[in-house]
N, CA, C and O atoms as a GROMACS GRO file, in nm:
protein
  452
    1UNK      N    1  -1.109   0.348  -0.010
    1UNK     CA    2  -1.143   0.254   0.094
    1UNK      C    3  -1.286   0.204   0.076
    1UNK      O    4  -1.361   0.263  -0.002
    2UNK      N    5  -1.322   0.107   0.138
    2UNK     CA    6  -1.437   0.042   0.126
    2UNK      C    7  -1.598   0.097   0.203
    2UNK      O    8  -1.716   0.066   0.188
    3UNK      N    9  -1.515   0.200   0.296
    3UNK     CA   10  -1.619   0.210   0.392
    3UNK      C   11  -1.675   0.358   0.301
    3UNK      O   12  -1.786   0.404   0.324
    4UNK      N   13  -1.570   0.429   0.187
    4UNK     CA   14  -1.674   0.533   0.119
    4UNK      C   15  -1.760   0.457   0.026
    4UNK      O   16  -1.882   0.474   0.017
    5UNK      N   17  -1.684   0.367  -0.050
    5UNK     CA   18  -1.818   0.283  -0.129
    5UNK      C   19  -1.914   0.232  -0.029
    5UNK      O   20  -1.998   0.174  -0.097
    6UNK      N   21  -1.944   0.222   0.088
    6UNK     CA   22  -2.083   0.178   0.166
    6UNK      C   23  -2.144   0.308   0.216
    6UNK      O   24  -2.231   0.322   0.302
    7UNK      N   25  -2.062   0.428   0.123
    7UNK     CA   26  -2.132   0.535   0.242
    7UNK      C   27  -2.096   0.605   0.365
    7UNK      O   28  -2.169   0.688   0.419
    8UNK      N   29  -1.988   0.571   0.404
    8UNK     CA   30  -1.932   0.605   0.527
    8UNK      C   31  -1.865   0.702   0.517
    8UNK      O   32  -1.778   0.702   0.429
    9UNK      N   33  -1.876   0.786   0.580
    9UNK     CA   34  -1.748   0.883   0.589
    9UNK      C   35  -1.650   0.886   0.688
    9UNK      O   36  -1.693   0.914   0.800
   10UNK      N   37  -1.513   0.862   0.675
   10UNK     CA   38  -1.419   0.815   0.750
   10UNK      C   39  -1.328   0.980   0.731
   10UNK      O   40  -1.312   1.047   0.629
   11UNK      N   41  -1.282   1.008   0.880
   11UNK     CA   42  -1.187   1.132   0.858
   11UNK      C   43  -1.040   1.110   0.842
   11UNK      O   44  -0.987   1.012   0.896
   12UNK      N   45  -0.983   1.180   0.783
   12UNK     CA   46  -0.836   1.141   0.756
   12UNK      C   47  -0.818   1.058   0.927
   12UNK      O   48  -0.803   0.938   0.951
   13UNK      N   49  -0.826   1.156   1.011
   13UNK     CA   50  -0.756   1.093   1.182
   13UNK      C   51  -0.789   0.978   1.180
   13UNK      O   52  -0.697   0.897   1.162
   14UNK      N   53  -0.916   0.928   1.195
   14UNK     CA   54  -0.977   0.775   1.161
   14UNK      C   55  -0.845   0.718   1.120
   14UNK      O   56  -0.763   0.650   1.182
   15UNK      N   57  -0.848   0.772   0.980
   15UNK     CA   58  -0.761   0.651   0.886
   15UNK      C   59  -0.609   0.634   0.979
   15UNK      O   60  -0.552   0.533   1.020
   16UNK      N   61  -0.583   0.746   0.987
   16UNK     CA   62  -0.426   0.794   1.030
   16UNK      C   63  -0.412   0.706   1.126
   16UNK      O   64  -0.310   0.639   1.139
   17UNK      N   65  -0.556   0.692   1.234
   17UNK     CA   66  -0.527   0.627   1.407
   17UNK      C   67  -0.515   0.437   1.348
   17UNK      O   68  -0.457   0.345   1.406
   18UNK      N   69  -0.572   0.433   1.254
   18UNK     CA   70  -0.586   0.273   1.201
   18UNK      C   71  -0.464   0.248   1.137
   18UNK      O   72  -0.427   0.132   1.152
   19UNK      N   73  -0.388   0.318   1.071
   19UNK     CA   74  -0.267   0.289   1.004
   19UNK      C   75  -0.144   0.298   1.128
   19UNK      O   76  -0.045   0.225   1.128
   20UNK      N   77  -0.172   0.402   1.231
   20UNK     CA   78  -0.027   0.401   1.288
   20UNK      C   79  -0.077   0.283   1.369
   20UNK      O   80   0.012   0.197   1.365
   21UNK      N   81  -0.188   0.237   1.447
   21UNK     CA   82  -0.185   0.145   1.535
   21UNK      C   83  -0.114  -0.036   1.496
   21UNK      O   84  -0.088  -0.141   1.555
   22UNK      N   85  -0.109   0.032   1.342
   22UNK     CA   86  -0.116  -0.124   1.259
   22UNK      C   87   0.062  -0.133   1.286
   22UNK      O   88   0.090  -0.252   1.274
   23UNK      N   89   0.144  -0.081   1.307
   23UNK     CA   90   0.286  -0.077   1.299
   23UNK      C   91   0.356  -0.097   1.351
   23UNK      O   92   0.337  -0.070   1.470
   24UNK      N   93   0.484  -0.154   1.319
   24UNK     CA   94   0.558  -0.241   1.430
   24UNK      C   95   0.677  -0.105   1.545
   24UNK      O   96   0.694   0.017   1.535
   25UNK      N   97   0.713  -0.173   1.610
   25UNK     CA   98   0.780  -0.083   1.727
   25UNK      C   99   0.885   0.035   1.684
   25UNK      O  100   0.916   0.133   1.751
   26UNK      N  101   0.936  -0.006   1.540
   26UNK     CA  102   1.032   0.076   1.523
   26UNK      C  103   1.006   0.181   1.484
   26UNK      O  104   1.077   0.282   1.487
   27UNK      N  105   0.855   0.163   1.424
   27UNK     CA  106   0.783   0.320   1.396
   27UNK      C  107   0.750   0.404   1.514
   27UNK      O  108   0.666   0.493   1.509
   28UNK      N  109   0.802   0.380   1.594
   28UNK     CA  110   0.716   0.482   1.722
   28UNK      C  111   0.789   0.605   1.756
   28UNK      O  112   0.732   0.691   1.824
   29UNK      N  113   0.905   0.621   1.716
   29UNK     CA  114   0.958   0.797   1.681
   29UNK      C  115   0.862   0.882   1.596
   29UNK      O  116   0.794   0.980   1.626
   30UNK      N  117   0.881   0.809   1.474
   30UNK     CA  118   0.789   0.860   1.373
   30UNK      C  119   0.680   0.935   1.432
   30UNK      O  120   0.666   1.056   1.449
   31UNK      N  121   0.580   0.803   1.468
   31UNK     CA  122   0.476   0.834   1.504
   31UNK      C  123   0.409   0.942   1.688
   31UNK      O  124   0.304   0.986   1.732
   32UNK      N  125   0.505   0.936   1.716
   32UNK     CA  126   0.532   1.036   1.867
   32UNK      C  127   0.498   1.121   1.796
   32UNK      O  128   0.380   1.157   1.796
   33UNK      N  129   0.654   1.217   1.658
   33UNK     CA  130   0.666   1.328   1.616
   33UNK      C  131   0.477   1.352   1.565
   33UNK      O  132   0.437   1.468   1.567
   34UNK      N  133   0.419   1.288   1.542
   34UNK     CA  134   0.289   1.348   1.503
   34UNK      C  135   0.213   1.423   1.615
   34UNK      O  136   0.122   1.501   1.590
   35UNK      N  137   0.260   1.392   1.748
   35UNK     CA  138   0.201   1.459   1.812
   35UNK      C  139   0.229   1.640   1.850
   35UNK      O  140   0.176   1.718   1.929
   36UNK      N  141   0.335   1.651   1.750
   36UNK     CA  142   0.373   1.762   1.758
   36UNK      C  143   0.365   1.854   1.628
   36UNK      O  144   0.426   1.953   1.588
   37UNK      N  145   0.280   1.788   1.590
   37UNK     CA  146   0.205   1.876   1.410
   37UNK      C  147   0.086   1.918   1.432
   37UNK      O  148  -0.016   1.862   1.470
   38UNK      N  149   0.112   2.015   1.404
   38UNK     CA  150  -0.059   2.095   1.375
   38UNK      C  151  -0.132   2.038   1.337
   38UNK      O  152  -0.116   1.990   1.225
   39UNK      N  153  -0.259   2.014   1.416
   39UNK     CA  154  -0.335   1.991   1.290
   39UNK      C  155  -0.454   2.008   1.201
   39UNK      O  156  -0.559   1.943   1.198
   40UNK      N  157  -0.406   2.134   1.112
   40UNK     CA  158  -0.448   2.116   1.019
   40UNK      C  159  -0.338   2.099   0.904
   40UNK      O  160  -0.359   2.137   0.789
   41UNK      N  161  -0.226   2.042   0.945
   41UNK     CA  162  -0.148   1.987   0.893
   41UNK      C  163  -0.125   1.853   0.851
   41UNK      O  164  -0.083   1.810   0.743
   42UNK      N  165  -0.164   1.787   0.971
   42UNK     CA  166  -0.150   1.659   1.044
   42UNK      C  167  -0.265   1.599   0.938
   42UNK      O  168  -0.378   1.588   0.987
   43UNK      N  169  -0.245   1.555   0.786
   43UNK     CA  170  -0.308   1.495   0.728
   43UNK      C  171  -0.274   1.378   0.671
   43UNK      O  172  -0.160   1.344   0.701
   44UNK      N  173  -0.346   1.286   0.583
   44UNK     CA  174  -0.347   1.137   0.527
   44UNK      C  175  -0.226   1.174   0.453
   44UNK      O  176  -0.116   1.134   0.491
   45UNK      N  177  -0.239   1.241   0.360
   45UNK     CA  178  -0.105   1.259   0.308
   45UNK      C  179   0.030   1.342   0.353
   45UNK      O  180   0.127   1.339   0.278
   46UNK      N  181   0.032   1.373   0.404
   46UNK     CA  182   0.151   1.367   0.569
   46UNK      C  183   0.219   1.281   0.601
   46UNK      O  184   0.339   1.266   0.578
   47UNK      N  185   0.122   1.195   0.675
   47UNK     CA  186   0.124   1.096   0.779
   47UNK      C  187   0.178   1.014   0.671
   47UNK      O  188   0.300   1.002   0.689
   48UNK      N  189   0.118   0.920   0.511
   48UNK     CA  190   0.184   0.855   0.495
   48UNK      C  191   0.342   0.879   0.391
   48UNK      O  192   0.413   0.795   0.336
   49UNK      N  193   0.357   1.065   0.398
   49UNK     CA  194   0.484   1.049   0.302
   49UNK      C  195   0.580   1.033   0.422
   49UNK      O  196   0.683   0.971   0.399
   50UNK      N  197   0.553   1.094   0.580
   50UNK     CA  198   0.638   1.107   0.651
   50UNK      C  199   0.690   0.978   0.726
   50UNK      O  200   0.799   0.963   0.780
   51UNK      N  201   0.535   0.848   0.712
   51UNK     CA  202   0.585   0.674   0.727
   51UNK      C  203   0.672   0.640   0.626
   51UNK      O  204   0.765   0.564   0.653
   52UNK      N  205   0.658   0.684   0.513
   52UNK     CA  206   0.747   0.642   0.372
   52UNK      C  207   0.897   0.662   0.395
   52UNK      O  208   0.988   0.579   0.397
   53UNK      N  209   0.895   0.794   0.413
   53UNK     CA  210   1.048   0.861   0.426
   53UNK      C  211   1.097   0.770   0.568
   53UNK      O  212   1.190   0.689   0.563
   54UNK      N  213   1.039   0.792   0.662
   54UNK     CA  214   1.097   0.678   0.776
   54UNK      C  215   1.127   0.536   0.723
   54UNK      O  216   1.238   0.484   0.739
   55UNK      N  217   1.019   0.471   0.655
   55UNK     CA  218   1.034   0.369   0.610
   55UNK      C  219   1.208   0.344   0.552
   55UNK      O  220   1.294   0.279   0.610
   56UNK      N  221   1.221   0.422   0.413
   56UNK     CA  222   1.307   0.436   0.358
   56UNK      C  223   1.464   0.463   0.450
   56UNK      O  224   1.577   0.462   0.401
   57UNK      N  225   1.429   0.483   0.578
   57UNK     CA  226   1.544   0.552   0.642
   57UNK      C  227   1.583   0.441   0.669
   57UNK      O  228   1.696   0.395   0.659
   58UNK      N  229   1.460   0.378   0.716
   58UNK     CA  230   1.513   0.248   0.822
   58UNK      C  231   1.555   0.149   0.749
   58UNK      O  232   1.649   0.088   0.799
   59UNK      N  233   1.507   0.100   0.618
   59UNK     CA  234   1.591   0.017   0.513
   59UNK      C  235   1.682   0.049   0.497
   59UNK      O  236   1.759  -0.031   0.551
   60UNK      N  237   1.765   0.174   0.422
   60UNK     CA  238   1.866   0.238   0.428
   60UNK      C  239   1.979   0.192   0.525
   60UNK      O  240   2.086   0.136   0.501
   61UNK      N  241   1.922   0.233   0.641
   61UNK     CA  242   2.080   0.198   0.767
   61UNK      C  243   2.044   0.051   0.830
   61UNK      O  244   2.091   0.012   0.938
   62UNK      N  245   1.950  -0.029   0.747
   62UNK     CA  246   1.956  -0.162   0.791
   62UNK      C  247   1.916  -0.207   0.936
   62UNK      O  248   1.956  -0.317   0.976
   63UNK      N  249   1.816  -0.104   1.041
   63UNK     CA  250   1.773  -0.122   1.082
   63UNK      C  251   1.660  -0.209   1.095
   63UNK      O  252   1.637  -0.286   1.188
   64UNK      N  253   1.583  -0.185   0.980
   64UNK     CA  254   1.494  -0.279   0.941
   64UNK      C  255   1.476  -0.377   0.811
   64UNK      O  256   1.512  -0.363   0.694
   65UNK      N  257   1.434  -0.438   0.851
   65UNK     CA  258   1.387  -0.551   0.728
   65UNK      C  259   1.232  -0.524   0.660
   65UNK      O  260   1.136  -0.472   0.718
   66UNK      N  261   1.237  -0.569   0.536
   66UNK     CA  262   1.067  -0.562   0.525
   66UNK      C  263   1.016  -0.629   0.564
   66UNK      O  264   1.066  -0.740   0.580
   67UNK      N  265   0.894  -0.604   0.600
   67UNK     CA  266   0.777  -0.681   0.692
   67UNK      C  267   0.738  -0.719   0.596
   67UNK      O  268   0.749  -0.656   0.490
   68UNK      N  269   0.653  -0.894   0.612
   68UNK     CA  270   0.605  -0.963   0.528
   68UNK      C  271   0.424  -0.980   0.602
   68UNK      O  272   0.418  -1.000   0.723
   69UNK      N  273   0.332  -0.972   0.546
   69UNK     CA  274   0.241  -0.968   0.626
   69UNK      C  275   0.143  -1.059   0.564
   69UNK      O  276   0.104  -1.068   0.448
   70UNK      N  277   0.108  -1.137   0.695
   70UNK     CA  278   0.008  -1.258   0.617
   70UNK      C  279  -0.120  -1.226   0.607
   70UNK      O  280  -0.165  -1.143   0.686
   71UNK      N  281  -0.199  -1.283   0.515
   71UNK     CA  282  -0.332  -1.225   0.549
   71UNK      C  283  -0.417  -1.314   0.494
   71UNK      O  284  -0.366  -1.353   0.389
   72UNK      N  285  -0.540  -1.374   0.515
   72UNK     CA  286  -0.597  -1.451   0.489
   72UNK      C  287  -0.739  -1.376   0.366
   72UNK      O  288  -0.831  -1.297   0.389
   73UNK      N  289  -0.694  -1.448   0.236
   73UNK     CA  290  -0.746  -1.350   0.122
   73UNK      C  291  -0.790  -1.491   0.038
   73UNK      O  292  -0.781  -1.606   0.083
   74UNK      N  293  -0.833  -1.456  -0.081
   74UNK     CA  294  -0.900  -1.525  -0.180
   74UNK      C  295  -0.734  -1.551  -0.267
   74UNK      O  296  -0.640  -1.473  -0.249
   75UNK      N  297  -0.726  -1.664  -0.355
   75UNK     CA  298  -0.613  -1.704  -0.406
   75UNK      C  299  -0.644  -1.649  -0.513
   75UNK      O  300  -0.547  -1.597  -0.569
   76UNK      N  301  -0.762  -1.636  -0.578
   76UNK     CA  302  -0.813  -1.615  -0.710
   76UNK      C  303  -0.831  -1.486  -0.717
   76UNK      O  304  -0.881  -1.435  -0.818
   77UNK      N  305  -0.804  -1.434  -0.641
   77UNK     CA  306  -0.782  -1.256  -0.674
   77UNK      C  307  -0.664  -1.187  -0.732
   77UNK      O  308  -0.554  -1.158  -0.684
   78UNK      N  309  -0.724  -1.166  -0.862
   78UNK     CA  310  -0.617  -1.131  -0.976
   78UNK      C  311  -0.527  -1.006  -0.938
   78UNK      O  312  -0.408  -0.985  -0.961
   79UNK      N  313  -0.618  -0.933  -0.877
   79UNK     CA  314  -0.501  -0.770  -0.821
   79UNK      C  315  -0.409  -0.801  -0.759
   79UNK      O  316  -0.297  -0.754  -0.772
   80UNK      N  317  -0.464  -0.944  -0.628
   80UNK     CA  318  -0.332  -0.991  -0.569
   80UNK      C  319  -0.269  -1.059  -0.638
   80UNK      O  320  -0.161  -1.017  -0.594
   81UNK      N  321  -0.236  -1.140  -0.721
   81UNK     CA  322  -0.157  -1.175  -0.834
   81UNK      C  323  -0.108  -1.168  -0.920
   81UNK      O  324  -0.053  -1.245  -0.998
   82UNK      N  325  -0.137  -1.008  -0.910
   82UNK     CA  326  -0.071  -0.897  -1.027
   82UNK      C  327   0.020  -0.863  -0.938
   82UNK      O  328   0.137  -0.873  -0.973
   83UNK      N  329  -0.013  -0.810  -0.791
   83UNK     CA  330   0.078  -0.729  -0.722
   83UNK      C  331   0.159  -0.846  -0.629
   83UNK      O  332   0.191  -0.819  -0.513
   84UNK      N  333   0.186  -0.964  -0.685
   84UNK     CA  334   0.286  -1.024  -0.645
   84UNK      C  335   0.438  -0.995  -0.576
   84UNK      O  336   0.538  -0.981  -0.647
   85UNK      N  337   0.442  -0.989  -0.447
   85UNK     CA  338   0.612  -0.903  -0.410
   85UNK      C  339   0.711  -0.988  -0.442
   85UNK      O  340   0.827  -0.966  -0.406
   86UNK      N  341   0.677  -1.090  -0.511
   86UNK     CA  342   0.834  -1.136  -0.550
   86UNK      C  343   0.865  -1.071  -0.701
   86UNK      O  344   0.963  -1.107  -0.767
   87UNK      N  345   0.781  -0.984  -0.743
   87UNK     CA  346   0.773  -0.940  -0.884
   87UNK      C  347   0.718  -0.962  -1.005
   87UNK      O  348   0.690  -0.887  -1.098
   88UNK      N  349   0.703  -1.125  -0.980
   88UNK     CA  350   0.620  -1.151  -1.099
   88UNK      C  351   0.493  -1.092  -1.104
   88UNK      O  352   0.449  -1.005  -1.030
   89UNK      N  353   0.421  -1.168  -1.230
   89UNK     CA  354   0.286  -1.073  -1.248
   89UNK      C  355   0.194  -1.157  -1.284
   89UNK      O  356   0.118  -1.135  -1.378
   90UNK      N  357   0.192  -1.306  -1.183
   90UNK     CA  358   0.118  -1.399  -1.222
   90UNK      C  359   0.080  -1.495  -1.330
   90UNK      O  360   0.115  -1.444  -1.436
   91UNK      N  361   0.019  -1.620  -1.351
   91UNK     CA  362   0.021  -1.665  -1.473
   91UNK      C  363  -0.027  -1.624  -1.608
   91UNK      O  364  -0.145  -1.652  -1.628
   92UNK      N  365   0.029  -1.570  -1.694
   92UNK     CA  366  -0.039  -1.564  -1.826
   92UNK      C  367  -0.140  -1.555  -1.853
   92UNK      O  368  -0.201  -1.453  -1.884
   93UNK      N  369  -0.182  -1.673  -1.846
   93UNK     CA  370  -0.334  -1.698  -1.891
   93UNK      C  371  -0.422  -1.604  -1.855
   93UNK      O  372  -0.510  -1.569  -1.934
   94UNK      N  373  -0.405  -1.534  -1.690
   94UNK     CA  374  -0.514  -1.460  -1.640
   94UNK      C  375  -0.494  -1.365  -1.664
   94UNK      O  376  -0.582  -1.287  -1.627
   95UNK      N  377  -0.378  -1.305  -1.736
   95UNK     CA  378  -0.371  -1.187  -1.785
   95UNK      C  379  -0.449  -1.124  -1.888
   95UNK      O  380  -0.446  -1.163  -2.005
   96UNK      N  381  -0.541  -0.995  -1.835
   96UNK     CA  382  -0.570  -0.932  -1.944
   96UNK      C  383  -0.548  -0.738  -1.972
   96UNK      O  384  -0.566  -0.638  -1.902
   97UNK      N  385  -0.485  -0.771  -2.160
   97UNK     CA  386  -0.484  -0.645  -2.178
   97UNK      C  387  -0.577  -0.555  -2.108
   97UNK      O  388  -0.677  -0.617  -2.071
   98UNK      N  389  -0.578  -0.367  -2.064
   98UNK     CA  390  -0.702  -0.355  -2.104
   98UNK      C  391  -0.666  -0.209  -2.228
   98UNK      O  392  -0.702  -0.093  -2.211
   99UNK      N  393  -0.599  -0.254  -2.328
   99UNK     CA  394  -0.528  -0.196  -2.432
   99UNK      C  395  -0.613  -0.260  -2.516
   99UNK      O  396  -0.724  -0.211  -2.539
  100UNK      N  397  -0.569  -0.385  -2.574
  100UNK     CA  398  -0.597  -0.461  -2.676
  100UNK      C  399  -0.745  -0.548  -2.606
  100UNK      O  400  -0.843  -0.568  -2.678
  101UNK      N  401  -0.741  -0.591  -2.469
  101UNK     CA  402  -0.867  -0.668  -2.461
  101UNK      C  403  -0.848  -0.819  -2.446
  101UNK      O  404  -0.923  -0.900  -2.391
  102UNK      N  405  -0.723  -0.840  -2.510
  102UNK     CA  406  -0.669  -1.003  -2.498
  102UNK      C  407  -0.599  -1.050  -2.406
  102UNK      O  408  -0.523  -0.968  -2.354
  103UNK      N  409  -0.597  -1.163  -2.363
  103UNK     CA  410  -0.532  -1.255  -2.254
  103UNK      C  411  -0.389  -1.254  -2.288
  103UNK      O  412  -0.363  -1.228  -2.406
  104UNK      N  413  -0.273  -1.283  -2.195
  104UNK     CA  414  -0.166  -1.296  -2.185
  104UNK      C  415  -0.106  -1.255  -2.112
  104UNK      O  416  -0.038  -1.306  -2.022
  105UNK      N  417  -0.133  -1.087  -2.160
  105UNK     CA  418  -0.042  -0.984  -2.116
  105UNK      C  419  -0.137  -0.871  -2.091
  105UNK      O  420  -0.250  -0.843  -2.132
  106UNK      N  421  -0.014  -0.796  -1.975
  106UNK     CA  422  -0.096  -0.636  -1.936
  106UNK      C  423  -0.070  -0.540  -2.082
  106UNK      O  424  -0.019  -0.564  -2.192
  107UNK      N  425  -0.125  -0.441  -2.029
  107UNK     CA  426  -0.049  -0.294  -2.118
  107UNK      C  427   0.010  -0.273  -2.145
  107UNK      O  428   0.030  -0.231  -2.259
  108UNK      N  429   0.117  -0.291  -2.018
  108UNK     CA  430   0.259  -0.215  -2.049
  108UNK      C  431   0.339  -0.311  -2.154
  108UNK      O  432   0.445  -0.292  -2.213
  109UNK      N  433   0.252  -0.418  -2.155
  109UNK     CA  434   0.332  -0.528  -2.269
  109UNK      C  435   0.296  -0.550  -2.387
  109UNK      O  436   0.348  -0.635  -2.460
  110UNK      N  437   0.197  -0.474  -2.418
  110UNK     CA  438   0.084  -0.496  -2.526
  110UNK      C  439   0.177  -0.429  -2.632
  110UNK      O  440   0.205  -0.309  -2.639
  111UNK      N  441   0.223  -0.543  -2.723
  111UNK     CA  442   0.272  -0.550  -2.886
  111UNK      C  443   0.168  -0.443  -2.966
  111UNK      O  444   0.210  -0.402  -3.074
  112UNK      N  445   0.021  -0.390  -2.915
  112UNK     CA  446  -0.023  -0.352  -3.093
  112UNK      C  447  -0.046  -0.196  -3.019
  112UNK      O  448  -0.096  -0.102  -3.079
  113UNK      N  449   0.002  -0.191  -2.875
  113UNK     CA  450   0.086  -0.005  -2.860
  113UNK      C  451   0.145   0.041  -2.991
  113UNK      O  452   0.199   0.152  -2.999
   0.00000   0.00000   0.00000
């Protein structure tokens, strides 16, 4: 997160109270059951395998759909245009190895592997 590169120290709960508040209604079983974990249990990695596995439930029986979430970002930000959710992996051009060093392509595509 950004706030340890400035120095900050953020506690897992912090994070935990910012992630469940961010979530839509159907998470709120989920997130109840946390009130009934120990905690020194009740950690970041907990909290998000036990959103995951819910997640997964609720796709599963078609309760839910994926959430699409807008967000107002830079266009020219290559991570976001790597991590494209329709799958692609952005245009070419901005692609760079960091295998070989050259434009095109990532790693996992890099011919001189």
């Amino acid at each position: 997160f950004k706030t340890e590169e400035a120095g900050l120290n953020v506690s897992d709960q912090g994070i935990i109270l910012v992630i469940t508040l961010g979530l839509p209604p159907s998470y709120a079983t989920v997130i109840s059951s946390f009130n009934t974990v120990a905690a020194d249990v009740l950690m970041l990695d907990y909290v998000t395998n036990q959103l995951l596995n819910d997640e997964v439930a609720q796709l599963a029986s078609g309760s839910s759909k994926p959430t699409t979430v807008e967000c107002e970002c830079d266009a020219k930000d290559s991570a976001l245009t790597a991590a494209a959710p329709d799958g692609t992996r952005g245009p070419a051009v901005k692609r760079t190895c960091f295998f070989c060093n050259k434009h095109g392509h990532f790693k996992d595509e890099c011919p001189e592997q």
